[in-house]
N, C-alpha and C positions, 0 to 999 in steps of 0.2 A: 893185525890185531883184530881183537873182537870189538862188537859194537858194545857199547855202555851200556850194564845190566837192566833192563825198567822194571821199576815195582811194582808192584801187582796192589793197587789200589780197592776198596770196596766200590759199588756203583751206587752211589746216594742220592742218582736220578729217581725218575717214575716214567714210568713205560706207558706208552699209549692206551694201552686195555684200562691199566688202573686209575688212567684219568679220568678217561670215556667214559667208564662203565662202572658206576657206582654202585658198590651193594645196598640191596634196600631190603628192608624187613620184610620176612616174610610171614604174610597170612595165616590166620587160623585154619586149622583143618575144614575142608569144607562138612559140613553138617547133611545127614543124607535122611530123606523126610520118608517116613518110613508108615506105610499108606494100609491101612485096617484090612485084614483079611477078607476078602467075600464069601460071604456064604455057599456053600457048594450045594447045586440044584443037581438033580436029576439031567440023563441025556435023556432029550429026547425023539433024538435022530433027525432032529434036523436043523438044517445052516441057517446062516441068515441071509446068504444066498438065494438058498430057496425060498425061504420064507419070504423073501423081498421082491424077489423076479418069476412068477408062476410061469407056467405055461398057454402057448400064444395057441390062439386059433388061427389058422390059416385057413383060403378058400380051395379048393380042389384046381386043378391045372385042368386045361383044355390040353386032349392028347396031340401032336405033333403030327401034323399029317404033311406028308414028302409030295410035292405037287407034283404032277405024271410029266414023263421025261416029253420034251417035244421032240416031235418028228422032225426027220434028218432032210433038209431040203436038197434038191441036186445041186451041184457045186456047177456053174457056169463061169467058170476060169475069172473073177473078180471079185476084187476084195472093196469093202466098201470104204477103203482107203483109196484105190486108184478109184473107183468112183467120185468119189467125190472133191479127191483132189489130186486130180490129174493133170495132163496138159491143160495149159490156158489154148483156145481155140485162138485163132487171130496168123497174123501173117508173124513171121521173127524177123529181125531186127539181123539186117543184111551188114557182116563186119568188114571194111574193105580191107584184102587181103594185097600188103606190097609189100615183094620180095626185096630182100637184103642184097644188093649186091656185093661178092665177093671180091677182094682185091685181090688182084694179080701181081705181086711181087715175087721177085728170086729170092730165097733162103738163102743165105749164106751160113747158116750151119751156128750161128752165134747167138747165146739166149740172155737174158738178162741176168740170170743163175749166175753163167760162166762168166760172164762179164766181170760182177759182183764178187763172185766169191770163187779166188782163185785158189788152186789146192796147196795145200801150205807142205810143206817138208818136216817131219819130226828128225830131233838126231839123233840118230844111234842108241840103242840103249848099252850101255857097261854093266855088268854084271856086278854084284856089291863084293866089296872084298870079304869071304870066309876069314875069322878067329884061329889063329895057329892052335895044331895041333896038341 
């Protein structure tokens, strides 16, 4: 069977906007202040820019003179980096030098690799079976 027909009631709730949000009266037209013509003058070509900011006097510059190239000294193979800091004079500091000696043992041919990790076997692989014809 079918479900029980429901009736279609009106909704005699109030929805959140209309609770929230109260209409409120609105305002007069705002009133716009309407401000007396000025008289209209004459141009007289100039700003108030100018009028405001004249022009500066500045003192004259002293001309730029390129000071004469120096002579090229002879070059005696040093810089006044190894000049100055160079070797320290003095004796060095003697490291004593003792050799490692090497052990003498037989290889036997076995490493820790092979030890460890011995080589595994995969099986076989079978081929998947193809979808008949």
């Amino acid at each position: 069977g079918q479900p029980p027909a429901m009736a279609k009631l009106p909704f005699e709730g109030q929805t959140s906007y209309q609770s929230d949000y109260i209409p409120k009266e609105a305002s007069g037209p705002d009133i716009k202040v309407v401000m007396p013509a000025k008289e209209h003058l004459p141009f007289e070509g100039q700003s108030a820019y100018s009028s405001d900011y004249g022009p500066k006097k500045a003192e004259p510059m002293d001309p730029v003179t390129v000071p004469p190239a120096a002579k090229p000294l002879p070059f005696d193979g040093h810089s006044t980096y190894k000049d100055e800091f160079g070797p320290k004079k003095g004796e060095c500091a003697e490291v004593p030098y003792a050799p490692v000696a090497s052990v003498k043992l037989p290889f036997d041919g076995d490493t820790e690799y092979g030890r460890s990790f011995s080589p595994k076997r995969a099986e076989p692989m079978v081929p998947a079976a193809s979808p008949p014809p």
